[in-house]
C-alpha positions as CSV (number, residue, x, y, z in Angstrom):
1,X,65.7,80.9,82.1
2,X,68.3,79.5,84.6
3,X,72.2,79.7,83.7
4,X,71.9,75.0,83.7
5,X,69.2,75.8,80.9
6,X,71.0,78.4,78.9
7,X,74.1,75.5,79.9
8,X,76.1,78.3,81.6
9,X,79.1,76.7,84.0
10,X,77.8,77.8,87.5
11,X,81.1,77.6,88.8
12,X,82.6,80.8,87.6
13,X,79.7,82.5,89.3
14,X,80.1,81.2,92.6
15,X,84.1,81.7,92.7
16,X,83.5,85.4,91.5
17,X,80.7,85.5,94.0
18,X,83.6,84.3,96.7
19,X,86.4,86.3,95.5
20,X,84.5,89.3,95.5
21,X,83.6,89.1,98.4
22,X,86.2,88.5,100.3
23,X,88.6,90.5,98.2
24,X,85.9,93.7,98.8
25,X,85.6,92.6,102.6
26,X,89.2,93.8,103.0
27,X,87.9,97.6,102.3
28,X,85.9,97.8,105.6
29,X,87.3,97.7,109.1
30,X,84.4,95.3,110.0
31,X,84.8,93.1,106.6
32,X,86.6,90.4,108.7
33,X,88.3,89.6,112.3
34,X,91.8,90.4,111.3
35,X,90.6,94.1,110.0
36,X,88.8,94.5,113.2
37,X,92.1,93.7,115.1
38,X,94.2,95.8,113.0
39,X,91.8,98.6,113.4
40,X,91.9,97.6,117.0
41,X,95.9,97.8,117.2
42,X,96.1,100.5,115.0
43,X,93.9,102.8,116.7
44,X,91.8,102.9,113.5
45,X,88.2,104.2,112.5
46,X,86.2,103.4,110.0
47,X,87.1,106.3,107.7
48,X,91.0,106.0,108.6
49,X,90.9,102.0,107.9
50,X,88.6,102.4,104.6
51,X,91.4,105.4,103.3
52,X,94.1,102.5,103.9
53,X,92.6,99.7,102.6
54,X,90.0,100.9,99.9
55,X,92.8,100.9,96.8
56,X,94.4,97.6,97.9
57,X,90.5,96.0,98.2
58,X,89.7,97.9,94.6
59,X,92.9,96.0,93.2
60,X,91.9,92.7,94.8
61,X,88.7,93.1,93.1
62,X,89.6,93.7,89.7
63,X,92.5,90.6,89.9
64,X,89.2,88.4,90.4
65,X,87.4,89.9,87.7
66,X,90.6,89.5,85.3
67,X,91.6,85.9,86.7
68,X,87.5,84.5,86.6
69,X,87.2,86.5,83.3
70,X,90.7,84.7,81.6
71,X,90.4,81.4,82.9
72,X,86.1,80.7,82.1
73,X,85.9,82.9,79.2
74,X,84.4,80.3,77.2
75,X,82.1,79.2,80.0
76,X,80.3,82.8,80.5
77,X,79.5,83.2,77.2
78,X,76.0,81.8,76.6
79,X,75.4,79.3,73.2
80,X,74.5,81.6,70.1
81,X,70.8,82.8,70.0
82,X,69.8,81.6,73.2
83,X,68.2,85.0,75.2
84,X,67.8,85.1,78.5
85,X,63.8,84.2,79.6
86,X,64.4,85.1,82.8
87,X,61.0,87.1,84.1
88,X,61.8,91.0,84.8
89,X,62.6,91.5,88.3
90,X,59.9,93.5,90.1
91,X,61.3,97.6,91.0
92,X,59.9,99.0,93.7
93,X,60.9,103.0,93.0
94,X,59.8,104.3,96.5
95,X,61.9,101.3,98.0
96,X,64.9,101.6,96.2
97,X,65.2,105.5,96.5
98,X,65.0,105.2,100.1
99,X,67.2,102.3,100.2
100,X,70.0,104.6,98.3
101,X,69.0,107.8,100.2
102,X,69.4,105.8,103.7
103,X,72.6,104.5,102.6
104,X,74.1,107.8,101.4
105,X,73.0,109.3,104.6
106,X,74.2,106.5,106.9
107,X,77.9,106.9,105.3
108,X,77.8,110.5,105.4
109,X,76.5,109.8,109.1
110,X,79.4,107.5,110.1
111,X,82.3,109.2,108.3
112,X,81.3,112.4,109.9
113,X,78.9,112.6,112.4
114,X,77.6,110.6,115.1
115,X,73.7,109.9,114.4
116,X,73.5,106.5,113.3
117,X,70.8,105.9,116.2
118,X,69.0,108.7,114.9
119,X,69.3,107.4,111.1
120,X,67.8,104.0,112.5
121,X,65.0,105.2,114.2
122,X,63.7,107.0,111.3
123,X,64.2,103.9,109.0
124,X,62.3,101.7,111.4
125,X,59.3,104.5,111.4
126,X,58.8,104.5,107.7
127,X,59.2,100.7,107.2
128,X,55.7,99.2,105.8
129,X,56.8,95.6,106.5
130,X,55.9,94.1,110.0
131,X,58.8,93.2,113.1
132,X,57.7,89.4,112.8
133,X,57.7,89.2,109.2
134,X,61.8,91.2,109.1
135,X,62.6,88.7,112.0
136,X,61.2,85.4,110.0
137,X,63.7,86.5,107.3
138,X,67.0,86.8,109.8
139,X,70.1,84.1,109.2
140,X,70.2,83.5,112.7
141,X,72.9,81.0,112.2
142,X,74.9,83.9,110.6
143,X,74.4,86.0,113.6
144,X,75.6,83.9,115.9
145,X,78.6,83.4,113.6
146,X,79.4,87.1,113.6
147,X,79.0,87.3,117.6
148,X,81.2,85.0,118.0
149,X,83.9,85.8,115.4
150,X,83.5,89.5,117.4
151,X,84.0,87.3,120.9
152,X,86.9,86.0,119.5
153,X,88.9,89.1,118.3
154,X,87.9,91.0,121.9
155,X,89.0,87.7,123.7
156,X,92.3,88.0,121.5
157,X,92.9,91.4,122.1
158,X,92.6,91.4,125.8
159,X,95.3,88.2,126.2
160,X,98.3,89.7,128.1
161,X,100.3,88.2,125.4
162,X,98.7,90.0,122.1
163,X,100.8,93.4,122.1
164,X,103.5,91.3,122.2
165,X,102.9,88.9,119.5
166,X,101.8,91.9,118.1
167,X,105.4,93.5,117.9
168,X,107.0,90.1,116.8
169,X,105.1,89.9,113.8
170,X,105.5,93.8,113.3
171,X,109.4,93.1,113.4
């Protein structure tokens, strides 16, 4: 059953989905351009930047949950007797445990060692799903967003001006 049957207010969904989102994108140094130019400026890595930002990103987070959670009460709870019909959602155990084993090992690999090619290459070995059939599924449009928002922060960086504006906002 669909939150417009069970006459759930979609809107609190979506702005926690938004908040969250970007209030959690501050945590990683590639979460948005400015982290990438303040990891940029301040000589950050991944680990360094995630150590500074992680408990202002985890205290973002919970001021959405506590402002969506005050402010739509009412709407997120569901009319009396009405249970959700929702069919299950499928599991795949194989899938998941290598999803959470590759992730685990691909953050252990970045924070302290240097084999994320190596990580990759075993992950595209033991996929079961085809090249064309992954590449049908790509947002291409969201690609081209990220190259460019990438293009933009290099092009910034590299301006003669930016270590200077740099230090005037500093001051």
């Amino acid at each position: 059953m669909s939150r417009y049957a069970r006459e759930l207010d979609p809107r609190p969904f979506l702005l926690a989905l938004a908040g969250s989102a970007n209030a959690g994108s501050a945590a990683s140094l590639i979460g948005n351009p400015q982290n990438i130019l303040i990891g940029e400026i301040g000589r950050l890595g991944f680990f360094d930047y995630f150590l500074t930002a992680a408990v202002p990103a985890i205290a973002a987070l919970f001021i959405v949950f506590v402002v969506i959670a005050t402010i739509w009460r009412q709407s997120l709870r569901a009319a009396d007797g009405q249970a959700s019909a929702d069919p299950p959602v499928e599991v795949h155990p194989w899938l998941t445990a290598k999803s959470f084993l590759a992730t685990a090992a691909l953050i252990l690999l970045v924070v302290f060692f240097d084999g994320q090619r190596e990580l990759a290459a075993v992950l595209i070995l033991g996929r079961r799903i085809t090249t064309p059939v992954l590449l049908r599924q790509v947002d291409w449009s969201l690609l081209a967003l990220i190259a460019s928002l990438f293009t933009v922060t290099a092009a910034f960086t590299s301006l003669p001006a930016a270590p200077g504006l740099i230090d005037w906002l500093q001051d």
